[in-house]
C-alpha positions as a Markdown table, in Angstrom:
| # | Residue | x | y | z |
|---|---|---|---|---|
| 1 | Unk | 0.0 | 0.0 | 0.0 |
| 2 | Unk | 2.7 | 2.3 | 0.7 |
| 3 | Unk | 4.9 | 1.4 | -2.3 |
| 4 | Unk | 1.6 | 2.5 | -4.6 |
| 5 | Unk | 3.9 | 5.2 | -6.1 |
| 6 | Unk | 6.2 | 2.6 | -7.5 |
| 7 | Unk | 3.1 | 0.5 | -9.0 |
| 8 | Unk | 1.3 | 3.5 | -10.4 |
| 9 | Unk | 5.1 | 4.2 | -12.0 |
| 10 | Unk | 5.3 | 1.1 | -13.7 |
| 11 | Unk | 2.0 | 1.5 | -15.1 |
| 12 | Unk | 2.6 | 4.7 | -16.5 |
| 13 | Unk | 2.1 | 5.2 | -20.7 |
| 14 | Unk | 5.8 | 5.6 | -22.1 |
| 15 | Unk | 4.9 | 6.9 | -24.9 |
| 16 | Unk | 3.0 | 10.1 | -23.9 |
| 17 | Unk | 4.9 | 10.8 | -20.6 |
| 18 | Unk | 8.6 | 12.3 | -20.3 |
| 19 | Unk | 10.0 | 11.3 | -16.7 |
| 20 | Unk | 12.0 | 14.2 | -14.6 |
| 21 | Unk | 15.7 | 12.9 | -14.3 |
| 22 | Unk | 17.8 | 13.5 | -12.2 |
| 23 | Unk | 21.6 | 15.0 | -12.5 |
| 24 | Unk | 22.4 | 11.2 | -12.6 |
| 25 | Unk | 19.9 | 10.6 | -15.4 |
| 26 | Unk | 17.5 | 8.5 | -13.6 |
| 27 | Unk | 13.7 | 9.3 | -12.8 |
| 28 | Unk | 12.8 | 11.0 | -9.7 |
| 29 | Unk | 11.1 | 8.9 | -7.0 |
| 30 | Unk | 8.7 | 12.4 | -6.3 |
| 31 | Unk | 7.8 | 13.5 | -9.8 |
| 32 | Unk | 7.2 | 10.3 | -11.8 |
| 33 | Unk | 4.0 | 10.8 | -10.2 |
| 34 | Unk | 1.7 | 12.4 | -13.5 |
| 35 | Unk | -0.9 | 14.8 | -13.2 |
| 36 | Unk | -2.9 | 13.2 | -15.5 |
| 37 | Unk | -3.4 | 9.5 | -14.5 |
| 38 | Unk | -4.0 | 6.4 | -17.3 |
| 39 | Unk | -7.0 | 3.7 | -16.6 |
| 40 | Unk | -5.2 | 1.4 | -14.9 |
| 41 | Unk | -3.2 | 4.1 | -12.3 |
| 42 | Unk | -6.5 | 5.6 | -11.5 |
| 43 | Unk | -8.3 | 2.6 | -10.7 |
| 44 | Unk | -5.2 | 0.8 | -9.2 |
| 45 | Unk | -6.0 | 2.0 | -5.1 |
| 46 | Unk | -9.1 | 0.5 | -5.6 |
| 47 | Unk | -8.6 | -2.6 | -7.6 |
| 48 | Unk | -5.9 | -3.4 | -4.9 |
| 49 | Unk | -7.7 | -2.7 | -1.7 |
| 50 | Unk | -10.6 | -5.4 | -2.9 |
| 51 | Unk | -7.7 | -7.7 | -4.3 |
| 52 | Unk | -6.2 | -7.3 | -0.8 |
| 53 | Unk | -9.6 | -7.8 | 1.5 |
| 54 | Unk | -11.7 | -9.9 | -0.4 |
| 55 | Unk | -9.3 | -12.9 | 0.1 |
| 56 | Unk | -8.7 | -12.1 | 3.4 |
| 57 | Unk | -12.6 | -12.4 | 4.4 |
| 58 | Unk | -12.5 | -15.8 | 2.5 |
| 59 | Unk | -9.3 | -17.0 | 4.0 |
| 60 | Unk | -10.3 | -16.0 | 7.9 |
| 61 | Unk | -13.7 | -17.8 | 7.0 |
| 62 | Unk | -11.9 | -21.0 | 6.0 |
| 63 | Unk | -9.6 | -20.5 | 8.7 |
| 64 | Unk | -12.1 | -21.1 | 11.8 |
| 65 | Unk | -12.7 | -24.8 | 9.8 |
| 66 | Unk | -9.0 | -25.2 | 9.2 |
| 67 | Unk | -7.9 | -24.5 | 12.9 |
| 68 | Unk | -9.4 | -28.0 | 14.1 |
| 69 | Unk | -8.1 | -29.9 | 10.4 |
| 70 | Unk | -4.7 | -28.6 | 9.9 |
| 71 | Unk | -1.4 | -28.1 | 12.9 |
| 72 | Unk | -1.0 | -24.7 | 14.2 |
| 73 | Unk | 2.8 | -25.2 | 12.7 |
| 74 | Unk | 2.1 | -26.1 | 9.5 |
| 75 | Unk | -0.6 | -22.7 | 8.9 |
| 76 | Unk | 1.6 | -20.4 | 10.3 |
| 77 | Unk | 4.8 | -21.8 | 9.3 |
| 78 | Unk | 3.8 | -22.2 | 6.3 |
| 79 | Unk | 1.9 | -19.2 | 5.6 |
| 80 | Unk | 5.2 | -17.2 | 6.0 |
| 81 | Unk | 6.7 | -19.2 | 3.8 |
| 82 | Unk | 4.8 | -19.0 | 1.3 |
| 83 | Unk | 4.4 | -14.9 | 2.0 |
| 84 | Unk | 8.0 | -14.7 | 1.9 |
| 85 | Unk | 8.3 | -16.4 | -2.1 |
| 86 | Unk | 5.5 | -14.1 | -3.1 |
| 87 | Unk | 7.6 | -11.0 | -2.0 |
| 88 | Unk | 10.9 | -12.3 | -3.2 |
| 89 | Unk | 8.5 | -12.9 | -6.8 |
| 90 | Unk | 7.3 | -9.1 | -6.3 |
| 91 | Unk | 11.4 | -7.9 | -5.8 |
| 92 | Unk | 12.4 | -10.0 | -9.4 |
| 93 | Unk | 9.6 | -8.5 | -11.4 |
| 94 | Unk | 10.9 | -5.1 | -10.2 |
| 95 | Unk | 14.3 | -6.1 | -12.3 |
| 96 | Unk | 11.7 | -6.9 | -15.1 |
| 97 | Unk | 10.4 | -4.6 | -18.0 |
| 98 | Unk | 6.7 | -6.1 | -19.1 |
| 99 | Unk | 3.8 | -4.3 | -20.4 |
| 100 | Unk | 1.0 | -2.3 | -18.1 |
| 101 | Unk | -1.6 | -4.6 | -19.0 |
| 102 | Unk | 0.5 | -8.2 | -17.7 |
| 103 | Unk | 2.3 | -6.3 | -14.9 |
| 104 | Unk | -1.4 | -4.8 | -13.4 |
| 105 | Unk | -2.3 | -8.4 | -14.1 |
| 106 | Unk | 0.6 | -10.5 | -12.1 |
| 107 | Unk | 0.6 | -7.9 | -9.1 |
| 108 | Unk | -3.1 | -8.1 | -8.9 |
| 109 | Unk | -2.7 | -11.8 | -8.3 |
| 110 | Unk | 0.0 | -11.6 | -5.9 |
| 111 | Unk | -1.9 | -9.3 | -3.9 |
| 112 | Unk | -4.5 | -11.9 | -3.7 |
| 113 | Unk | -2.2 | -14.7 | -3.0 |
| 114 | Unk | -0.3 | -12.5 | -0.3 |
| 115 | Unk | -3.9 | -11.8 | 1.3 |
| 116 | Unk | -5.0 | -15.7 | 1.3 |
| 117 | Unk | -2.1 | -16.9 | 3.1 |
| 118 | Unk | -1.7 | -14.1 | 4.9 |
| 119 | Unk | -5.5 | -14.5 | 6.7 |
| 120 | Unk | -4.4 | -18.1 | 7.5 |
| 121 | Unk | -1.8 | -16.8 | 9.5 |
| 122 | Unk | -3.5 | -13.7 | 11.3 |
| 123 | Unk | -6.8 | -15.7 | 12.2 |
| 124 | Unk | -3.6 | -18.4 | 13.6 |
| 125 | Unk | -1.6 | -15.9 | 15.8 |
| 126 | Unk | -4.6 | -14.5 | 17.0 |
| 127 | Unk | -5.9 | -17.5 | 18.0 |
| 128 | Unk | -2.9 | -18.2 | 20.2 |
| 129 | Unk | -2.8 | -15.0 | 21.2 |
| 130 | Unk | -6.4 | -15.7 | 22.9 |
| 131 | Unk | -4.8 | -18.4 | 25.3 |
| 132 | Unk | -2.7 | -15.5 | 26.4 |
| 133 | Unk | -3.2 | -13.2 | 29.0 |
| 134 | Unk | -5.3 | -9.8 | 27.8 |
| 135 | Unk | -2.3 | -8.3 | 27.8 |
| 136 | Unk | -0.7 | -10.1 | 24.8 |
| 137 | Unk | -2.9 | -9.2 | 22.7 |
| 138 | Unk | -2.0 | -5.8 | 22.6 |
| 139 | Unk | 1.3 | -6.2 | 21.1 |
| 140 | Unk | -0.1 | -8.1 | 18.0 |
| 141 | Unk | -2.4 | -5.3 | 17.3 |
| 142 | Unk | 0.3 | -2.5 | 17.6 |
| 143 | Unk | 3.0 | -4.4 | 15.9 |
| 144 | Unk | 0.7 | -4.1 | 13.3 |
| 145 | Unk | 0.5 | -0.7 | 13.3 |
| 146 | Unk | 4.3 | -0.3 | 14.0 |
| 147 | Unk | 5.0 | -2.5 | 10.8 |
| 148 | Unk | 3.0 | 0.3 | 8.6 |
| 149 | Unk | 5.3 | 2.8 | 10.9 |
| 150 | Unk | 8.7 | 1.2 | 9.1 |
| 151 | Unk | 7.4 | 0.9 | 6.0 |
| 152 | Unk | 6.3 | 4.8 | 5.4 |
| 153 | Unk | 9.5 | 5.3 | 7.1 |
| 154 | Unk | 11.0 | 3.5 | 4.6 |
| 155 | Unk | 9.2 | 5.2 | 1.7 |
| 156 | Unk | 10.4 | 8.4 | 3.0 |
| 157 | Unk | 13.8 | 7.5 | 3.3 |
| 158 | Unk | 13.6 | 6.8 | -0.4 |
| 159 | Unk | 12.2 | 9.4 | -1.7 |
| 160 | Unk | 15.0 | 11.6 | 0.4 |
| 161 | Unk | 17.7 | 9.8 | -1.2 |
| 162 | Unk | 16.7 | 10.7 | -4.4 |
| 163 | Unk | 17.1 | 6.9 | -5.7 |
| 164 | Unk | 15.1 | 6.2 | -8.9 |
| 165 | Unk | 11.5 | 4.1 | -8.5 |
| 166 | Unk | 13.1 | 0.8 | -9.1 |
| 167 | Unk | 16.0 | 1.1 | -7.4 |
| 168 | Unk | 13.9 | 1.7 | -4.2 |
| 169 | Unk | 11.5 | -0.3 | -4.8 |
| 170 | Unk | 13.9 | -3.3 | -5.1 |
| 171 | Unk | 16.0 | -2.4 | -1.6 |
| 172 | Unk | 12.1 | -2.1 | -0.5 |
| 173 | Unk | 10.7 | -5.5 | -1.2 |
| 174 | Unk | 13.7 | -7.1 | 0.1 |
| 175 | Unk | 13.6 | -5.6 | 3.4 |
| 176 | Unk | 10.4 | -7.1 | 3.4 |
| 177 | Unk | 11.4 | -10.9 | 2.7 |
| 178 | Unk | 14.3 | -10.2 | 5.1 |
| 179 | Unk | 11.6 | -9.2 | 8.3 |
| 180 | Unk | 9.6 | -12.0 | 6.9 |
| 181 | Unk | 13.0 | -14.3 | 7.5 |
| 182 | Unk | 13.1 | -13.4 | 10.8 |
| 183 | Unk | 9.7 | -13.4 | 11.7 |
| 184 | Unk | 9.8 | -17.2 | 10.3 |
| 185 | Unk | 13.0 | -17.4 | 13.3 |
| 186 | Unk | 10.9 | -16.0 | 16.0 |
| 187 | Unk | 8.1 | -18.7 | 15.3 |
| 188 | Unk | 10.1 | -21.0 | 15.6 |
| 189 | Unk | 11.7 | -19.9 | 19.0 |
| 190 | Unk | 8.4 | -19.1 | 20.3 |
| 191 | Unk | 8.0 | -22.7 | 21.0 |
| 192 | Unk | 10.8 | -22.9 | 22.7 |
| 193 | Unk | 9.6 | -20.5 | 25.1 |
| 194 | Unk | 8.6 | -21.9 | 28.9 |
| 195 | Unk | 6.0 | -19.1 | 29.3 |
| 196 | Unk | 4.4 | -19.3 | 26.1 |
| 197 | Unk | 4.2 | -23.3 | 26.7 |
| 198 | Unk | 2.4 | -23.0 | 29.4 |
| 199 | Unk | -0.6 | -20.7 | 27.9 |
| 200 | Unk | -0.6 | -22.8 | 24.9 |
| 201 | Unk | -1.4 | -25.6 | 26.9 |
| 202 | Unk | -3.1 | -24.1 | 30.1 |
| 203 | Unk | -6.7 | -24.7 | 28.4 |
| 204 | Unk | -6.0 | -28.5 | 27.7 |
| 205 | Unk | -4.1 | -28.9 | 31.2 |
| 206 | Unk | -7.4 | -27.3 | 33.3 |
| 207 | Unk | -10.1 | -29.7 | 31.4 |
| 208 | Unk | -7.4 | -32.5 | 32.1 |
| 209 | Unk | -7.0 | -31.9 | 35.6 |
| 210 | Unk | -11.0 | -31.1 | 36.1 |
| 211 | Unk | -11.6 | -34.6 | 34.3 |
| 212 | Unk | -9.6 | -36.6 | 36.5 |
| 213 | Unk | -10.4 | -35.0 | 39.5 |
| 214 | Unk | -14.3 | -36.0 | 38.6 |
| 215 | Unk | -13.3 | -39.2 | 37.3 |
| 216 | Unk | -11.8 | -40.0 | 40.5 |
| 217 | Unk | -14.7 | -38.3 | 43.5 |
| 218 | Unk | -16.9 | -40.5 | 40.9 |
| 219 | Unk | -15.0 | -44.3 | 41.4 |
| 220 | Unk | -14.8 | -43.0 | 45.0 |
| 221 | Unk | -18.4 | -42.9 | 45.3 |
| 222 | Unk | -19.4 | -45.6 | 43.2 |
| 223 | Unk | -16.6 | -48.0 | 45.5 |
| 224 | Unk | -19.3 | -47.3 | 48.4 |
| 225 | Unk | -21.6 | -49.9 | 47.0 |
| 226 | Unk | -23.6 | -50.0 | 50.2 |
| 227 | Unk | -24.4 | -46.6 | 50.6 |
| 228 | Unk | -25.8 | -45.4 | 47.7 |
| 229 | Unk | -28.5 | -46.3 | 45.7 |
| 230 | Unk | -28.9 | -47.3 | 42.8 |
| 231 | Unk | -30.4 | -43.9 | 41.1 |
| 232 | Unk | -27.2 | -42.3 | 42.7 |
| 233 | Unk | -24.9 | -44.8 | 41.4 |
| 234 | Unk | -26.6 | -44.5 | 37.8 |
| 235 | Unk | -26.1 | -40.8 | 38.4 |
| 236 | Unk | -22.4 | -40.8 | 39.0 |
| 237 | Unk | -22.1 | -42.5 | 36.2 |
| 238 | Unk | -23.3 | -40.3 | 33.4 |
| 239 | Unk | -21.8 | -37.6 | 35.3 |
| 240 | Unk | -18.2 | -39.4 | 34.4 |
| 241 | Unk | -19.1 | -39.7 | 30.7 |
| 242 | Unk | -20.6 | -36.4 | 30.6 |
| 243 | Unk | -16.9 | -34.9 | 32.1 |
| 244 | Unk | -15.1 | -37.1 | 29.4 |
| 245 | Unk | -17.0 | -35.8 | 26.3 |
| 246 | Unk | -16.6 | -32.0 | 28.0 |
| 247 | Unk | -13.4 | -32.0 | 27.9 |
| 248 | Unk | -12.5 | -33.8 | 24.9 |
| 249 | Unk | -14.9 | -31.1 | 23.1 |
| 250 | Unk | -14.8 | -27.2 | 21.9 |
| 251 | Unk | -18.0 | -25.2 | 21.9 |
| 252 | Unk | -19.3 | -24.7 | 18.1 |
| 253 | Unk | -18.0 | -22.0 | 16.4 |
| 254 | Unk | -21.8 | -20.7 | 16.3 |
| 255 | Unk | -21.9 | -21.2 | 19.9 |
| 256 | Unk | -18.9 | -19.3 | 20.5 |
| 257 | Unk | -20.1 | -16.5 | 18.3 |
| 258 | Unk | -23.1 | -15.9 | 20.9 |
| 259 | Unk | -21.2 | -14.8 | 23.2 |
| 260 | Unk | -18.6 | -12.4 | 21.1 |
| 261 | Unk | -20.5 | -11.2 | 18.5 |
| 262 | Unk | -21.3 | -7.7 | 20.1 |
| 263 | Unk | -16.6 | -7.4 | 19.9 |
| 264 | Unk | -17.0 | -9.1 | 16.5 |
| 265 | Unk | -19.5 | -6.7 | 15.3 |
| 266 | Unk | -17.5 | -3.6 | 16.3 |
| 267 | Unk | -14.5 | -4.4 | 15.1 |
| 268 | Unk | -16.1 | -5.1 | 11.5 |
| 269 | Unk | -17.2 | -1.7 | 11.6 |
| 270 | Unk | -14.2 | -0.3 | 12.5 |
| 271 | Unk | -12.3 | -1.2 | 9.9 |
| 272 | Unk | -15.2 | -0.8 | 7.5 |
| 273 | Unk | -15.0 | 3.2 | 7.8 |
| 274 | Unk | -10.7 | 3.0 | 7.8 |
| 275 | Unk | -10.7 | 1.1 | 4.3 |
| 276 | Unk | -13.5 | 3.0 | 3.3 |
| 277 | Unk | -11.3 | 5.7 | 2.7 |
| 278 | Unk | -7.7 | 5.0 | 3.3 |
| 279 | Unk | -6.5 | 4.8 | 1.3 |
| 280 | Unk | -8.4 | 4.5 | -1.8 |
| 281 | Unk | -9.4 | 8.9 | -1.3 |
| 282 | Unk | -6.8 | 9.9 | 1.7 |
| 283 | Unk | -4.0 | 9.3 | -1.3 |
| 284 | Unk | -5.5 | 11.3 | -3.7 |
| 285 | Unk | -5.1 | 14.3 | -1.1 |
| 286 | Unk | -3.0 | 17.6 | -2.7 |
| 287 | Unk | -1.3 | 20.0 | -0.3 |
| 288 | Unk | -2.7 | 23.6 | -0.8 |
| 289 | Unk | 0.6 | 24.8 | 1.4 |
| 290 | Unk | 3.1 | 23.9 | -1.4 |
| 291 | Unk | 1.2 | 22.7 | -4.8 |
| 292 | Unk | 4.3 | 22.1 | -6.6 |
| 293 | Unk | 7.7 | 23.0 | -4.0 |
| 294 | Unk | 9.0 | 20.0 | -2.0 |
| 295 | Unk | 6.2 | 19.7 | 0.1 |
| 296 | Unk | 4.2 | 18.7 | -2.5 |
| 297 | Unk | 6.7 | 15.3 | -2.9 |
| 298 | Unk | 6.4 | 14.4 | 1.0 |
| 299 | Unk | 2.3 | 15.5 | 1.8 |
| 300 | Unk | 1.1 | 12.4 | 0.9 |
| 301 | Unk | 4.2 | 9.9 | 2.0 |
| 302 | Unk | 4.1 | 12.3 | 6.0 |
| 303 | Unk | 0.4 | 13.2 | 6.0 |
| 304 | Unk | -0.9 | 10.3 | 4.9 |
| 305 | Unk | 0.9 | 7.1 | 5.4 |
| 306 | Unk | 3.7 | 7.9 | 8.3 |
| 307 | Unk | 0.8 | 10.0 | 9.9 |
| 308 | Unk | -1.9 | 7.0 | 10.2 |
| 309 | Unk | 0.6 | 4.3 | 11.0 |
| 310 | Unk | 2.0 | 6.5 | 13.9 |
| 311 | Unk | -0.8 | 7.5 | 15.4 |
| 312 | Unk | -2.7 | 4.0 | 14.9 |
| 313 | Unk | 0.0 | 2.4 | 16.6 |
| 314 | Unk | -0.4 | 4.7 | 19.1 |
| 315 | Unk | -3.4 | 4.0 | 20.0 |
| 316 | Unk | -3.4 | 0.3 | 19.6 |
| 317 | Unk | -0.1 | 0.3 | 22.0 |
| 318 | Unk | -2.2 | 2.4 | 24.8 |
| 319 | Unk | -4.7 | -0.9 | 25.6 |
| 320 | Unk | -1.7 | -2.1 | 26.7 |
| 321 | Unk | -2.0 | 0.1 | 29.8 |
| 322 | Unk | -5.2 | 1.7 | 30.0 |
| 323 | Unk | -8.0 | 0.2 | 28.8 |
| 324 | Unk | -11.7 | 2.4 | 28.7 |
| 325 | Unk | -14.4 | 1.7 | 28.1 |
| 326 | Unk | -14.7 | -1.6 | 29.8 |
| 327 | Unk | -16.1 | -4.4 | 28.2 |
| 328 | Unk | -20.0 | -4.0 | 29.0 |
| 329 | Unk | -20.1 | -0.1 | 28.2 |
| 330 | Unk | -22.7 | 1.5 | 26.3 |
| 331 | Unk | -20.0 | 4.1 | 25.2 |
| 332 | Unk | -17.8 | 1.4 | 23.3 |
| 333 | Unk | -20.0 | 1.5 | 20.4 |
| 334 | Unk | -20.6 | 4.6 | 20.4 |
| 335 | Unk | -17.2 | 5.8 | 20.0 |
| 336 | Unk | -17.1 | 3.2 | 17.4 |
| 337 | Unk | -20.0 | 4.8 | 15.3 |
| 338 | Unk | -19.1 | 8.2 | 15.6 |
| 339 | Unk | -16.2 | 7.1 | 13.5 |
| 340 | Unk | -18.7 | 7.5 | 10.7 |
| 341 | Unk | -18.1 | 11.3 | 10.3 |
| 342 | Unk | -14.4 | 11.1 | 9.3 |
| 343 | Unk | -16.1 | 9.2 | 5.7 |
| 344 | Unk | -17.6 | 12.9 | 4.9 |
| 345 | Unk | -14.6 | 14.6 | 6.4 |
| 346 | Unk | -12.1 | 13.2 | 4.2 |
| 347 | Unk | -14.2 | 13.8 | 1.3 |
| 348 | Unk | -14.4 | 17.8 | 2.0 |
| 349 | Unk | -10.6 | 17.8 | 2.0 |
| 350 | Unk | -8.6 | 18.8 | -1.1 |
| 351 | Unk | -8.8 | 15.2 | -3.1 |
| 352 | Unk | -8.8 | 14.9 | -6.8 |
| 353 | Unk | -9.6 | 14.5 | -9.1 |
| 354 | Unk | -13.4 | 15.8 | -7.7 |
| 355 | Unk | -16.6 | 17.4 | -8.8 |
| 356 | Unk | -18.0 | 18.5 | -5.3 |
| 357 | Unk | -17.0 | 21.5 | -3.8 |
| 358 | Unk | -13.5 | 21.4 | -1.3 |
| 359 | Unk | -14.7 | 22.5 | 2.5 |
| 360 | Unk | -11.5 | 21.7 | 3.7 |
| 361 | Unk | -8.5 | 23.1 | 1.4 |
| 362 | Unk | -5.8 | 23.7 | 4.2 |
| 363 | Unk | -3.6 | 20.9 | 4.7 |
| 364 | Unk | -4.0 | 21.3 | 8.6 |
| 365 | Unk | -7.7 | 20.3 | 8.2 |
| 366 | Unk | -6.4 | 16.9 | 6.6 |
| 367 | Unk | -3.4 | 16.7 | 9.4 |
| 368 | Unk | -6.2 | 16.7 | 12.1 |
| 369 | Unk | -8.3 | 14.6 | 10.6 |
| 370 | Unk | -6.1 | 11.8 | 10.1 |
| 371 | Unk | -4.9 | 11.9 | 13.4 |
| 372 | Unk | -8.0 | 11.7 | 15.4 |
| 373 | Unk | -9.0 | 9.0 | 12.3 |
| 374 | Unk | -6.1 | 6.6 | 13.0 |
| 375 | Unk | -6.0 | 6.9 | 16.9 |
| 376 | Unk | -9.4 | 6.3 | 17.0 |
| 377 | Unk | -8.9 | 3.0 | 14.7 |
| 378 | Unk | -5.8 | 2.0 | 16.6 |
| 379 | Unk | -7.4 | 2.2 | 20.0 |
| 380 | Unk | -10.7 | 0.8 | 20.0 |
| 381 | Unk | -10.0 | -1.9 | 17.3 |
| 382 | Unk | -7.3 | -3.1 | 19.4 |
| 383 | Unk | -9.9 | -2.9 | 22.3 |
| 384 | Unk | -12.3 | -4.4 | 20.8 |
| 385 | Unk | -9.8 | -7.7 | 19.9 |
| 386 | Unk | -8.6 | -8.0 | 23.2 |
| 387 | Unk | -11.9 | -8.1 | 24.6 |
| 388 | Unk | -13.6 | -10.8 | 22.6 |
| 389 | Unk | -12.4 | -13.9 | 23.7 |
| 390 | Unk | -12.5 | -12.9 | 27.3 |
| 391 | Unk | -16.1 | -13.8 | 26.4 |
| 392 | Unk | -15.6 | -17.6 | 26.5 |
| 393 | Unk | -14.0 | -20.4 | 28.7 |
| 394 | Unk | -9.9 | -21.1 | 28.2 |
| 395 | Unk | -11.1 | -24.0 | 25.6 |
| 396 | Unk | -12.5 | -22.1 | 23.6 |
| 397 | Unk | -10.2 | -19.1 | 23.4 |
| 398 | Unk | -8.3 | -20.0 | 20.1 |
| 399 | Unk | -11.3 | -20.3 | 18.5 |
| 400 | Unk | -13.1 | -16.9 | 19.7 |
| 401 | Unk | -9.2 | -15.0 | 18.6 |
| 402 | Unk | -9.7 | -16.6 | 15.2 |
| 403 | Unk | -13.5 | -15.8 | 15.0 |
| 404 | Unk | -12.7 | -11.8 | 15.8 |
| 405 | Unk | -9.8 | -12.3 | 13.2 |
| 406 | Unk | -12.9 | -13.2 | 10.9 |
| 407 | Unk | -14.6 | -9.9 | 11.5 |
| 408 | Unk | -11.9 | -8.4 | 11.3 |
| 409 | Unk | -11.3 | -9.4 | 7.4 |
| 410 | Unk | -14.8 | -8.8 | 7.2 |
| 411 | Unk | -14.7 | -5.3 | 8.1 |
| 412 | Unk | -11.4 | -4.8 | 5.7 |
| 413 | Unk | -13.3 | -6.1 | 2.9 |
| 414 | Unk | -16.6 | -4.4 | 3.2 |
| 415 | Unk | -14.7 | -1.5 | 3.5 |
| 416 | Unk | -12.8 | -2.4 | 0.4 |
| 417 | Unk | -16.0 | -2.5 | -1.2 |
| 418 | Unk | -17.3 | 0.5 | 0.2 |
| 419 | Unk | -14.0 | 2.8 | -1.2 |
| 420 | Unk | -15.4 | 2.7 | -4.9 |
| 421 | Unk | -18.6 | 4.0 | -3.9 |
| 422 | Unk | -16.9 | 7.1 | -1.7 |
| 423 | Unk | -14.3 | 7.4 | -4.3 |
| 424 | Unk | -17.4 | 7.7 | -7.1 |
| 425 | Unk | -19.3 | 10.2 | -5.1 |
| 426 | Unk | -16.5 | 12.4 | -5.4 |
């Protein structure tokens, strides 16, 4: 998402467009972006947020039936293995000269395929982060956030050095496989871990201790032969197999669901308003400060992508230590509604191309809103995900973290959805 300069480059027409070069004689990073876009650059924000959050809605679906099916190891191992060939694929093509057409075409579907494996792998860690305390939860969520941090960061850093669009791309995508590398490391050492043993298998370890201790108060009583009857007996007995088939069992996923949905519902519509407009209308933001000075080349790399991933992280790192509203509050989904008015806010700002009138032209306007936008999403999405499988027993807390993972996608992709109709009205 935050390398979209570098795709829209690629797709630009040759023939009609004359790059500004550098003293070295390659293109600028800054003004390869053209004032007049083609088809395929105007549509591409679009085209690859629902290439990026339809999958992931189908993916986190077939990931609550794949969590009893397939070892945790295998999805999440092999998830990031797969993630990290896809990137390495997206770093060779950058070293590649192919036509707009096959190049829209092949990053299209490696959008999807990144997407697909990659909701395997969210709906998994979140489903072991529901066997750990609340607190671990928290890092998840901001890591996410941080992650978005380092790559505008990155952008940034690119765009300072003056390097062309390839050659930045390509350092780009290979920092990527290289965090994926070590992320694949970590994983693996996770397991290693005493700690995170023991939450892994606390759930299993507490029905296996109940089911023994019942198994054996029930042989106790059924050893006293003369002093019970045979109604009791009968009753001891069913109690036994009744302990056995509880603990051997989850809770349906439907069952499960009951008692999160309120946490699942939220968090779908708190991404739903994010990716309704970022950033399929936040990137097409112009700064009125500094229309064509160098300003101009760092507005929508700051203001738009460094901003949001800051602040966002932000807020999803403050659940860590204060967490308000509590669970049962009437003002969580409030807060989370009221979100609604950033949709119309961004769409006053100064984004084209447009045929409605611009409310908002200063660039402060957009600053503000984009800060109180991704704090907001930071902070209660995070809330909400730490709160949802707090619903349900220690059993069934994988399960509920891969559910909210679910909605989650959901969310993304209605949002995804929703971005052509806000980007339409414009």
């Amino acid at each position: 998402m935050t390398a979209i300069g570098y795709f829209k480059y690629q797709l630009r027409d040759v023939s009609s467009v004359t790059d500004h070069l550098l003293p070295n004689g390659t293109s600028d990073i800054n003004r390869t972006a053209l004032s007049e876009e083609n088809y395929l650059q105007g549509k591409f924000g679009n085209v690859m947020t629902l290439c990026a959050m339809l999958p992931m809605l189908v993916f986190s679906c077939l990931n609550s039936i794949l969590l009893e099916r397939i070892p945790e190891v295998v999805r999440i191992s092999g998830c990031l293995g797969a993630i990290f060939v896809l990137f390495l694929l997206t770093s060779i093509l950058v070293k590649v000269s192919l036509e707009p057409v096959i190049f829209f075409s092949i990053t299209m579907l490696t959008i999807v395929l990144i997407n697909s494996f990659g909701a395997v792998l969210q709906g998994s860690i979140f489903g072991l982060a529901g066997l750990l305390p609340t607190a671990y939860t928290t890092p998840i969520m901001s890591g996410q956030g941080l992650a978005g941090t380092f790559a505008a960061l990155a952008m940034i850093c690119a765009i300072t050095s003056g390097s062309s669009q390839n050659e930045s791309a390509f350092g780009y995508f290979n920092t990527a496989c290289a965090v994926i590398l070590l992320a694949i490391l970590a994983y693996f050492a996770l397991s290693r871990l005493e700690f995170s043993r023991y939450y892994f298998n606390k759930g299993k370890n507490v029905w296996k201790d109940k089911r023994k201790e019942e198994e054996r108060i029930c042989k106790i009583d059924l050893s006293k032969q003369d002093e019970v009857t045979d109604a009791e007996r009968r009753s001891s007995t069913q109690l036994m197999e009744n302990t056995n088939s509880e603990a051997d069992s989850k809770s349906s996923i439907f069952t499960i669901l009951r008692k999160i949905w309120p946490m699942a519902l939220l968090v779908c519509l708190v991404f739903s308003v994010t990716i309704g407009v970022f950033p399929a209308v936040t990137v097409d933001a112009k700064s009125t400060i500094s229309a064509d000075g160098t300003w101009s080349d760092y507005f929508i790399p700051i203001c738009c992508f460094l901003l949001f991933n800051v602040f966002d992280w932000l807020g999803r790192s403050l659940t860590a230590v204060y967490m308000w509203p509590p669970m049962d509050s009437k003002f969580l989904p409030v807060f989370v509604g009221v979100r609604v008015v950033f949709i119309p806010l961004f769409m006053l700002c100064n984004v084209h191309p447009r045929q409605l009138p611009v409310f908002f032209p200063h660039d402060a306007w957009y600053i503000v809103f984009m800060i109180l936008f991704a704090f907001s999403n930071g902070y209660l999405a995070s809330l909400c995900m730490c709160y949802g499988p707090k619903n349900v027993i220690a059993k069934d807390a994988e399960t509920a973290g891969a559910v909210m993972s679910f909605f989650l996608s959901l969310g993304l992709a209605l949002g995804a959805c929703l971005s052509f109709l806000f980007r339409g009205l414009l």
